[in-house]
C-alpha positions in Angstrom: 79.8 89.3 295.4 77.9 89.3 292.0 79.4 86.6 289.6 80.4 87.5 286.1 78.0 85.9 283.8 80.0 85.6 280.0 78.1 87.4 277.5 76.9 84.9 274.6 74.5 84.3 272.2 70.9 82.9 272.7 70.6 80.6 270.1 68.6 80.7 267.6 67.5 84.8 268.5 71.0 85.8 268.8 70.5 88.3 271.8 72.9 88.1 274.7 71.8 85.8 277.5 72.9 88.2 279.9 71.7 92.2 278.5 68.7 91.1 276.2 70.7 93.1 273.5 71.7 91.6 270.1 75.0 89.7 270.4 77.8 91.1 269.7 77.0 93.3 272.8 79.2 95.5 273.6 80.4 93.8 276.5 81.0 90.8 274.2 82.8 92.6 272.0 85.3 93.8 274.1 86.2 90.3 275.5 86.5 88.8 272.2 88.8 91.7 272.0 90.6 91.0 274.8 90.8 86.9 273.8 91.9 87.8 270.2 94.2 90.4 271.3 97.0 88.9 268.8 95.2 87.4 266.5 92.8 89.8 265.1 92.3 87.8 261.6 91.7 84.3 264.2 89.1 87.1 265.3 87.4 88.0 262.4 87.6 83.9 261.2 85.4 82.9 264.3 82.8 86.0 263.4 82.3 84.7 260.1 81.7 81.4 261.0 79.1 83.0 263.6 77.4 85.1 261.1 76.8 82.2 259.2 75.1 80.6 261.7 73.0 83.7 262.4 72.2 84.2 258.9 70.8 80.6 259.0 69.2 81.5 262.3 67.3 84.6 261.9 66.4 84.2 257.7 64.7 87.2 257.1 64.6 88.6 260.3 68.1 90.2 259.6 69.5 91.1 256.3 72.6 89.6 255.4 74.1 93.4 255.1 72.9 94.6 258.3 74.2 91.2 259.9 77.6 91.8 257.9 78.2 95.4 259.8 76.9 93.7 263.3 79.3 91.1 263.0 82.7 93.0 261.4 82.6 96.6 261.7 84.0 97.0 265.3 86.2 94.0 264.8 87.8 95.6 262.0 91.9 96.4 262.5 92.5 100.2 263.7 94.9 102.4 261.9 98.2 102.8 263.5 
């Protein structure tokens, strides 16, 4: 039976240690959906502080824009 293997960040490339893909991955996306479930601004709080550290991480690699939508856009609260 395979063993599920949390999807984080490689530090300091920010890709997911698990898909290769840039973190937020989609499949870590939807578990810090499912952790923030009620507390979507406790949500976007911890992404910030994350995109900081990226930002200091990558430099130039990323611009800060393009790191801004990576971080927030999915996060974002859905209309009702």
């Amino acid at each position: 039976m395979p063993r599920y293997r949390p999807h984080v960040a490689a530090r300091p490339s920010w890709r997911c240690r698990v898909c290769g893909i840039a973190w937020p991955c989609s499949a870590a996306r939807l578990a810090l959906l499912g952790e923030y479930r009620e507390n979507r601004t406790g949500l976007l709080v911890y992404l910030a502080a994350l995109r900081e550290e990226a930002d200091a991480d990558l430099g130039r690699q990323v611009t800060p824009d393009r790191l801004t939508d990576r971080f927030f856009t999915w996060a974002r609260a859905r209309a009702r």
